[in-house]
C-alpha positions in Angstrom: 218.7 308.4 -28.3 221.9 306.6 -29.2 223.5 307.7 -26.0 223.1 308.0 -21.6 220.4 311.3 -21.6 221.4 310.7 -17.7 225.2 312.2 -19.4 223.8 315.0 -21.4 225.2 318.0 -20.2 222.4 320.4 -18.5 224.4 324.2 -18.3 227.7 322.4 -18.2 227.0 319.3 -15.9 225.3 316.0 -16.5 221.8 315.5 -16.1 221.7 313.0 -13.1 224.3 314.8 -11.5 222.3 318.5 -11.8 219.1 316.3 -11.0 220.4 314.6 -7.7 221.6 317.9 -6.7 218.2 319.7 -6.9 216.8 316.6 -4.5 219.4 316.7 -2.2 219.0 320.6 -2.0 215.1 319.7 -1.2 216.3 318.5 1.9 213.0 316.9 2.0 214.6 313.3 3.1 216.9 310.4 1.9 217.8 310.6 -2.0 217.4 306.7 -3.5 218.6 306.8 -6.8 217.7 303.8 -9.1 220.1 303.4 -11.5 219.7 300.5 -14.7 221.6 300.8 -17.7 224.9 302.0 -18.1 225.6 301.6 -14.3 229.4 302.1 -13.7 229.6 305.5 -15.6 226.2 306.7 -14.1 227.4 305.1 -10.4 230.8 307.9 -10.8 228.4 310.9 -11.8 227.0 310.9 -8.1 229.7 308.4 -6.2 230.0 311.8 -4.1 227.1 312.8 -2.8 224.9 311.9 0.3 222.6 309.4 -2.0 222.1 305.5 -1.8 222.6 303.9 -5.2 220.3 300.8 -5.9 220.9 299.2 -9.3 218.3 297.7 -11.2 219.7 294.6 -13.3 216.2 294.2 -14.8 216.1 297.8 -16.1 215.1 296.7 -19.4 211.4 296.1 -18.3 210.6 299.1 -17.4 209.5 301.8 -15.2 208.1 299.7 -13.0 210.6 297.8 -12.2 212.6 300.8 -10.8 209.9 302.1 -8.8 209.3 298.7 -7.4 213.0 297.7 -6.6 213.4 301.4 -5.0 210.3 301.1 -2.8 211.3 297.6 -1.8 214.5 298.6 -0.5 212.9 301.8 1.1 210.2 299.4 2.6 213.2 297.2 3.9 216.1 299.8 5.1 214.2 303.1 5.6 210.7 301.3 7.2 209.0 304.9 9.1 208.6 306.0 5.6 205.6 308.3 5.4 205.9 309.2 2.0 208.0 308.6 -1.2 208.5 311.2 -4.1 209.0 309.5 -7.5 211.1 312.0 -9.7 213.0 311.1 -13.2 216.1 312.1 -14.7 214.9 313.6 -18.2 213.4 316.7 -16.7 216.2 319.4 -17.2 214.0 322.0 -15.3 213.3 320.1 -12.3 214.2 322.0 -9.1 214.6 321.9 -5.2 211.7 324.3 -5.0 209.3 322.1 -6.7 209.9 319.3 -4.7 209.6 321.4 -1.7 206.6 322.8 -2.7 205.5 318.8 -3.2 206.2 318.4 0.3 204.7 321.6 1.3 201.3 320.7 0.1 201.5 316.6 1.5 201.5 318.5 4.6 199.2 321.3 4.3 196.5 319.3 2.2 196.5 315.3 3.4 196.1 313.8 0.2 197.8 310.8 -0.1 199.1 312.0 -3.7 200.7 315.0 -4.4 200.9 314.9 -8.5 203.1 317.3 -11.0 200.4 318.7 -13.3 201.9 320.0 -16.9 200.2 319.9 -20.1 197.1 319.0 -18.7 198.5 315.7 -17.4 199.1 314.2 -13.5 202.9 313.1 -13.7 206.0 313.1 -11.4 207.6 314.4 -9.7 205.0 312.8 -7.9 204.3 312.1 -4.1 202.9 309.0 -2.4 201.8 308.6 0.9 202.6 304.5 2.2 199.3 304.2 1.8 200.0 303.5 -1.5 202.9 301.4 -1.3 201.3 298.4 -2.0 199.7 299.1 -4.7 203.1 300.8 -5.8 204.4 297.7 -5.4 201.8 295.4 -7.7 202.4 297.9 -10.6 203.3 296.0 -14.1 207.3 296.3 -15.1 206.7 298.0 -18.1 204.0 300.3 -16.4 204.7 303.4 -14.3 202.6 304.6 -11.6 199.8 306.0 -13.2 197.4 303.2 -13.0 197.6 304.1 -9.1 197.1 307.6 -9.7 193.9 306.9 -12.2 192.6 304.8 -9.2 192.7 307.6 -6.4 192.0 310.6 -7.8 189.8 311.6 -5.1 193.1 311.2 -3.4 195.1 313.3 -5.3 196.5 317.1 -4.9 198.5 318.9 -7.7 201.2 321.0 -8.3 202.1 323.4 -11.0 204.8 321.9 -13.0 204.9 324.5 -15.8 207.9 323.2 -17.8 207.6 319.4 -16.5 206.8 318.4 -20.2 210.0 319.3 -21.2 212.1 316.1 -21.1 214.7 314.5 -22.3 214.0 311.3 -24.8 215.7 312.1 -28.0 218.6 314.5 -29.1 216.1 316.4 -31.4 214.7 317.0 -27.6 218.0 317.8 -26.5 219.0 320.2 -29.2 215.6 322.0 -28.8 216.0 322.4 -25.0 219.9 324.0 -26.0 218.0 326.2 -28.4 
């Protein structure tokens, strides 16, 4: 992209900022945001808010690496953890009620995953029960979660996610979601 999509400004306010405001809004637990590159200006967007920032000096190997360092330090300083949700910060049209309506079905359904579904696709923001967290945990660097999701499907609940393939990797992706 050439620049921080976590900076790109989503109706006047940067991404992470607008994205960490739609979790907190959830009110469905402690926010744990992982942040990688570009730490110190990311750090300021969300210095404010009731979040804890964990920072990922091995970023560069991927997803993986974010969800593991995350769910280590939720494992280690937040241990009566029932459940994580896994969101990303390239979904402009991520909101509170979709995460409560994540939440909402984890306790109506007992699945141990509760999935986005867009585009015919299982993807985050995504829910998983500690059940998983070992598994979480063992996930490759440069893999995200879905290898866990492929292997418990019987396990797995979804929610509508209509827009949730609408994200953020390029600026031809940028200027079409302005359009």
């Amino acid at each position: 992209m050439g620049q921080s999509k976590q900076l790109l400004l989503i109706h006047g306010k940067p991404l992470l900022q607008k994205i960490v405001e739609e979790l907190i809004a959830a009110n469905t637990g402690e926010v744990i945001v992982v942040l990688g590159a570009n730490i110190e200006s990311h750090k300021k967007i969300i210095l404010d808010y009731p979040v804890r920032i964990i920072e990922n000096d091995h970023w560069q190997s991927g997803m993986g690496s974010s969800i593991k360092i995350g769910l280590r330090f939720i494992q280690d300083q937040i241990p009566k953890s029932e459940a994580v949700i896994i969101s990303v910060c390239d979904q402009p049209h991520l909101t509170s009620t979709h995460i409560i309506e994540i939440a909402h079905t984890y306790s109506k359904n007992k699945k141990s995953i509760i999935a986005s579904t867009y585009k015919e696709t299982l993807g985050v923001p995504i829910l998983f029960d500690k059940i998983h967290f070992e598994s979480l945990s063992k996930i490759q660097d440069n893999e995200g979660a879905k290898k866990v999701i492929q292997q418990n499907l019987t396990n797995v609940a979804s929610v509508p996610f209509p827009l949730g393939d609408i994200d953020l990797d390029t600026i031809k992706d940028y200027n079409t979601f302005n359009q």
